[in-house]
C-alpha positions in Angstrom: 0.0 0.0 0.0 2.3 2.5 -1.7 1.3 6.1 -0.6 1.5 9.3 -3.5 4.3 10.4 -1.8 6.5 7.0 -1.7 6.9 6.9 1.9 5.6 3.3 1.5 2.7 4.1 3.7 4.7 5.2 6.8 3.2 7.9 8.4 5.9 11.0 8.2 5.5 14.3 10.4 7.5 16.2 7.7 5.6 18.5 4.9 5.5 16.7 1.7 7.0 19.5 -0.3 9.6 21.3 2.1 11.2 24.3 0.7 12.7 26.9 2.4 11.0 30.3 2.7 12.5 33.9 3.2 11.1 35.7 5.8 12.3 39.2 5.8 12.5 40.3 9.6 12.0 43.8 9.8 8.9 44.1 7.7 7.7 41.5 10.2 8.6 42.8 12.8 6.9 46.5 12.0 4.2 44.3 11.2 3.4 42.5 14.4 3.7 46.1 16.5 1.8 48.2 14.6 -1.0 45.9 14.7 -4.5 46.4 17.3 -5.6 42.8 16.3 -5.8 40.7 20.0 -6.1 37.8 18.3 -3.3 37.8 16.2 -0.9 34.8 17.5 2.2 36.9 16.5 1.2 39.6 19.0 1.2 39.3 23.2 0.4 41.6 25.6 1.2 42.0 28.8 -1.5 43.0 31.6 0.2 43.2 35.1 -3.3 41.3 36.2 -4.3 37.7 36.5 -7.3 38.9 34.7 -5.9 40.4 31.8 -7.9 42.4 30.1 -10.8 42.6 32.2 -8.9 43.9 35.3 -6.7 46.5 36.0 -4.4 48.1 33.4 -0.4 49.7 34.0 -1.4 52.9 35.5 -4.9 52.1 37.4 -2.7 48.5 39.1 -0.2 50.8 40.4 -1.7 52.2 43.7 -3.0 48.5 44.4 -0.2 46.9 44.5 1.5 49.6 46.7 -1.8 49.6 49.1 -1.8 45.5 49.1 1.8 46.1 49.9 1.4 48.6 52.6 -1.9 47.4 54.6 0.3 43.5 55.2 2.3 45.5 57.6 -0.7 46.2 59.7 -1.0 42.4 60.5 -2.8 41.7 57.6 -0.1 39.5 55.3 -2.9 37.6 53.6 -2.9 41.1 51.6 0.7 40.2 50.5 -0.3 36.6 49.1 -3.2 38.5 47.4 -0.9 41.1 46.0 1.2 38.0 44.6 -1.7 35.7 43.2 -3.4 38.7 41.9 -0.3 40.5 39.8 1.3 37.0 39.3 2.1 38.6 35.4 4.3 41.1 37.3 5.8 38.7 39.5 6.5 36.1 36.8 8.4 38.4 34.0 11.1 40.0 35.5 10.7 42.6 32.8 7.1 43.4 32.3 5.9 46.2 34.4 8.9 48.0 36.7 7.4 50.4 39.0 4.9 47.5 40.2 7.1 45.0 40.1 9.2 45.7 43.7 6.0 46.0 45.6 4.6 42.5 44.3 8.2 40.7 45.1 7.9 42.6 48.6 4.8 41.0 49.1 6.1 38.0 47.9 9.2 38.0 50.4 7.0 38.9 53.1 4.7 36.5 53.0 7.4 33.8 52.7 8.8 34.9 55.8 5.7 36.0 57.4 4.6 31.8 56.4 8.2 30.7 57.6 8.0 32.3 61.0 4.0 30.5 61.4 4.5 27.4 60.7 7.7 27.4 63.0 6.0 28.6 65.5 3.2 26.4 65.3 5.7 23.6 64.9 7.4 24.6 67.7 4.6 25.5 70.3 2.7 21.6 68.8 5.7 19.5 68.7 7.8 20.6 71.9 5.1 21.3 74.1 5.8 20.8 77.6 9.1 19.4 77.3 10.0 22.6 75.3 8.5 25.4 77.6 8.5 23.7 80.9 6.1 25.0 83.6 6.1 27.9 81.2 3.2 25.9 79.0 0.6 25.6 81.5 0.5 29.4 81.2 0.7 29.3 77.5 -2.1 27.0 76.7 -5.4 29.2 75.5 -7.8 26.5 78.1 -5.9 27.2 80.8 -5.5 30.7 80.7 -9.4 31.1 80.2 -10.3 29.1 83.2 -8.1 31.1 85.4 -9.9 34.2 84.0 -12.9 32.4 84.7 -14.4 33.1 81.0 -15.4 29.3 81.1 -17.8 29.6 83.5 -20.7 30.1 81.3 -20.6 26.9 79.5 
């Protein structure tokens, strides 16, 4: 079962009739920047939002990120892993977007070390417990400081 092409009936990923083509750059190139079309493959743009081009754009993202970035200082640092998952764009190109860009790495380092320093805690207050704190732990532990209060009397 011989084939048109005489590959014998193999199948081949190649283009029957390859020939090289000249591409001339620069005509491309003024091509592909001058153009509006968004859903031209040869063009990408970059929104500094997850959202893309339903959220925020350069300028209007801006005072976000540096409020996000700000308000995680007042004991909020969930506002720093928002300020990361939500200009994740800006955080992922290293290029895209400079004047937001050190407010969402910031956020990023903050809450790393904001994570680190919860877990190690938890870690430390779950795992050494009483050998750890010694008769320290008794007035550590939430149950027993609320009975000496006496906020448990109501149950």
């Amino acid at each position: 079962m011989d084939r048109e092409d005489g590959s014998g009936g193999e199948a081949s990923l190649l283009p029957i009739h390859s020939a090289p083509v000249a591409v001339d750059v620069s005509a491309a190139a003024t091509t592909t920047t001058t153009t509006n079309d968004l859903t031209s493959p040869t063009r990408r743009i970059q929104w500094p939002t997850i959202d893309g081009p339903l959220g925020l754009s350069g300028e209007e993202s801006l005072p976000y990120a540096r409020k996000f970035y700000k308000f995680g200082f007042f004991l909020l640092p969930w506002l720093w892993a928002l300020n990361c998952f939500y200009f994740w764009p800006v955080l992922r190109h290293s290029r895209a977007f400079p004047s937001i860009r050190p407010y969402v790495v910031r956020s990023a380092i903050g809450f790393t070390l904001f994570t680190l320093l919860l877990s190690s805690w938890a870690l430390m207050f779950s795992i050494g417990g009483e050998n750890l704190f010694g008769p320290l732990w008794d007035k550590l532990l939430m149950d027993n400081v609320a009975n000496e209060l006496g906020l448990t009397g109501w149950m």
